[in-house]
N, C-alpha and C positions, 0 to 999 in steps of 0.2 A: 678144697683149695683148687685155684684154677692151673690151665696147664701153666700161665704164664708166670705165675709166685712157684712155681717146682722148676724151672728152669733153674738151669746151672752155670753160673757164671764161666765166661773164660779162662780160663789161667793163665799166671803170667808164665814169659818165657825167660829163659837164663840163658845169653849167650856171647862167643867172644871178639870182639872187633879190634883188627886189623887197620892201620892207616897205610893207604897204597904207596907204594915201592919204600917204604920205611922199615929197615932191615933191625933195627935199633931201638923201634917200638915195643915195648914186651906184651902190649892188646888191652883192651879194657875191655873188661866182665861188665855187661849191662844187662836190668833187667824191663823187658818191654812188660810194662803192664798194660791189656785194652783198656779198662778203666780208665788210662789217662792215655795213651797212645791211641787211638781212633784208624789213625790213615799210615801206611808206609811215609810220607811224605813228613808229615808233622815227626816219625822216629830220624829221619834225614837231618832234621832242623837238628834236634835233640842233641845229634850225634856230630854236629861243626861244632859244639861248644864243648862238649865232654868230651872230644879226643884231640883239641886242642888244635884243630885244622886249621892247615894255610888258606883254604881257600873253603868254601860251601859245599860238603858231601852232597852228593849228586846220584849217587845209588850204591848200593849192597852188592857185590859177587860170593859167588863160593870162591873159594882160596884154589881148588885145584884148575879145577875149566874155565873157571871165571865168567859160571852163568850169574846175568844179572836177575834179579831179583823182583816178580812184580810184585807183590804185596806182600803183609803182615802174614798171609796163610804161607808162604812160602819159607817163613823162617821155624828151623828145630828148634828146640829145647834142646840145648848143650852143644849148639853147632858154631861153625866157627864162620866169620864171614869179612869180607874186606870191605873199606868203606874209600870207595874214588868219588875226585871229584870230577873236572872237567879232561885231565888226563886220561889216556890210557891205559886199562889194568894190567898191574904189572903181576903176577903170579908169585907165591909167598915159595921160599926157598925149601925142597924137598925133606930136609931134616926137621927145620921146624916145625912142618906140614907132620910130621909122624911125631912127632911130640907133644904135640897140640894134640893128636887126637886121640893119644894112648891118654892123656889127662883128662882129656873131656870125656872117652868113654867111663875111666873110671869114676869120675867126678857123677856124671850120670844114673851111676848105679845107689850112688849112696849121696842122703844130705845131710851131715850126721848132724843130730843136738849139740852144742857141746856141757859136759861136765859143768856142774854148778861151782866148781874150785880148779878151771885147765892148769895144769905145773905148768913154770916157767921155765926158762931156759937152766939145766942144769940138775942134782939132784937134790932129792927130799919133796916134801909134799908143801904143795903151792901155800896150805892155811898155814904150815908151820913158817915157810917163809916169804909169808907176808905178800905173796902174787895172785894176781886175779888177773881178769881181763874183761873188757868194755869193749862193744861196737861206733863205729865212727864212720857217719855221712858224710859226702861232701858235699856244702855251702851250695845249694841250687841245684844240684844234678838229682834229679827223679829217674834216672836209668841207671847206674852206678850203683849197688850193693854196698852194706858197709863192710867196713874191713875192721879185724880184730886188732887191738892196742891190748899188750900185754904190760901191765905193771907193778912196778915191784915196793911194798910201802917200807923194807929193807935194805939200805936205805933208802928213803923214797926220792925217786927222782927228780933231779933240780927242771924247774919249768922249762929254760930254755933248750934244756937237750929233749925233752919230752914233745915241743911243739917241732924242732929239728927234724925229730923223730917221725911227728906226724906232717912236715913237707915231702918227706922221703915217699912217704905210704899215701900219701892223698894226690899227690901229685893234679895240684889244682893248675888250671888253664889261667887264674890270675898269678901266681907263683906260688911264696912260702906261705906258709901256714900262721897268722898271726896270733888269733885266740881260737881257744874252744868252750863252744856254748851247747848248752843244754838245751832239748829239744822245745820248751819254752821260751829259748833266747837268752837266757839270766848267762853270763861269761864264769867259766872256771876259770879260775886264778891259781889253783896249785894241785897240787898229784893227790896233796892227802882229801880233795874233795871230790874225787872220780869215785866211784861208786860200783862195786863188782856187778856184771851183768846189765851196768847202763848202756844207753845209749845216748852218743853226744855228736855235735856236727862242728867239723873242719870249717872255718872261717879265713879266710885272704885278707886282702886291704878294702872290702868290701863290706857292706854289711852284713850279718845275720839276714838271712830269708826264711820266713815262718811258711814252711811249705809241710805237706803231708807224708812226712819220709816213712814214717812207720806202714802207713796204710801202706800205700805203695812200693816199697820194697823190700818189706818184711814179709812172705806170705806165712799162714798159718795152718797147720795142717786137720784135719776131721775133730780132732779134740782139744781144738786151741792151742795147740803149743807152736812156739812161735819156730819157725825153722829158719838157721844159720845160711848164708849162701855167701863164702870167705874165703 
């Protein structure tokens, strides 16, 4: 085998942005995969539409010194970063700043699996009552991780607090949450057709985009198993 079939691909990074002087923003988890992110530049683009900016991100800082950022080599794995535009950076507030990073350290240390049956909110074991849980993309964004949707088929949840549910947690740049579709595209129409351990994508007033959410932000660790980042 040649050296260049035994290289090692890049890996992606998992980290948290910040929209500047936004005290009220609580950040969005993205994750930069090279495979599709190529240049800092094209992650700039990414990042006006996934955090929902008034105006076109213009560059990355760190939160403390607010050094800017030249490229994709200069971001961590589990680091936190702010995204300005044409403004001046404003420095994120000293409490947050120690909050942020006691969670990202420990976020860091572990990415757990989760459980094939996670309990739901409250007690007894999640098979006996009737709770599972699903992951959920959102509609277009290749930087964004999915987020866990916990459900309950006890009684099963009426559709319109379920999609409520997922305006709350998806928090899309077009607004609410209209339907959810399977990574195919085909629309869920009700709770008893979610599927423990699927995966499904958050949809707005927009269409379904058949994009590569699985490759790209699911990564998978030495022995195939797919790892969690929620």
């Amino acid at each position: 085998m040649s050296c260049w079939g035994s290289a090692v691909a890049p890996r992606a990074k998992t980290v948290l942005v910040y929209r500047n002087g936004d005290p009220f923003f609580p950040g969005r988890r993205v994750v930069v995969n090279p495979r599709r992110v190529l240049t800092l530049e094209v992650l700039l683009g990414e990042l006006t539409v996934s955090l929902g900016a008034a105006q076109a991100v213009r560059s990355l800082h760190t939160p403390r010194h607010g050094r800017r950022l030249e490229g994709l080599h200069d971001l961590r794995h589990g680091g936190c970063y702010v995204a300005v535009g044409w403004e001046r950076f404003r420095r994120l507030d000293s409490q947050l700043l120690a909050a942020v990073f006691a969670r990202n350290a420990a976020q860091a240390q572990r990415m757990p699996v989760p459980p094939p049956f996670p309990s739901c909110r409250g007690t007894g074991s999640s098979r006996a009552l009737g709770c599972f849980h699903c992951s959920v993309f959102r509609n277009g964004d290749l930087l964004s991780p999915p987020f866990p949707l916990p459900v309950s088929r006890s009684p099963p949840l009426p559709w319109a607090t379920l999609l409520a549910m997922l305006t709350g947690k998806a928090a899309l740049p077009s607004g609410a949450v209209h339907k959810l579709c399977r990574l195919d595209g085909a629309q869920v129409c009700a709770a008893e057709e979610l599927l423990n351990g699927s995966y499904y994508v958050a949809v707005g007033n927009d269409g379904y985009k058949n994009l590569p959410y699985m490759d790209l932000l699911v990564p998978r660790d030495s022995a195939g198993r797919m790892l969690w980042y929620v």
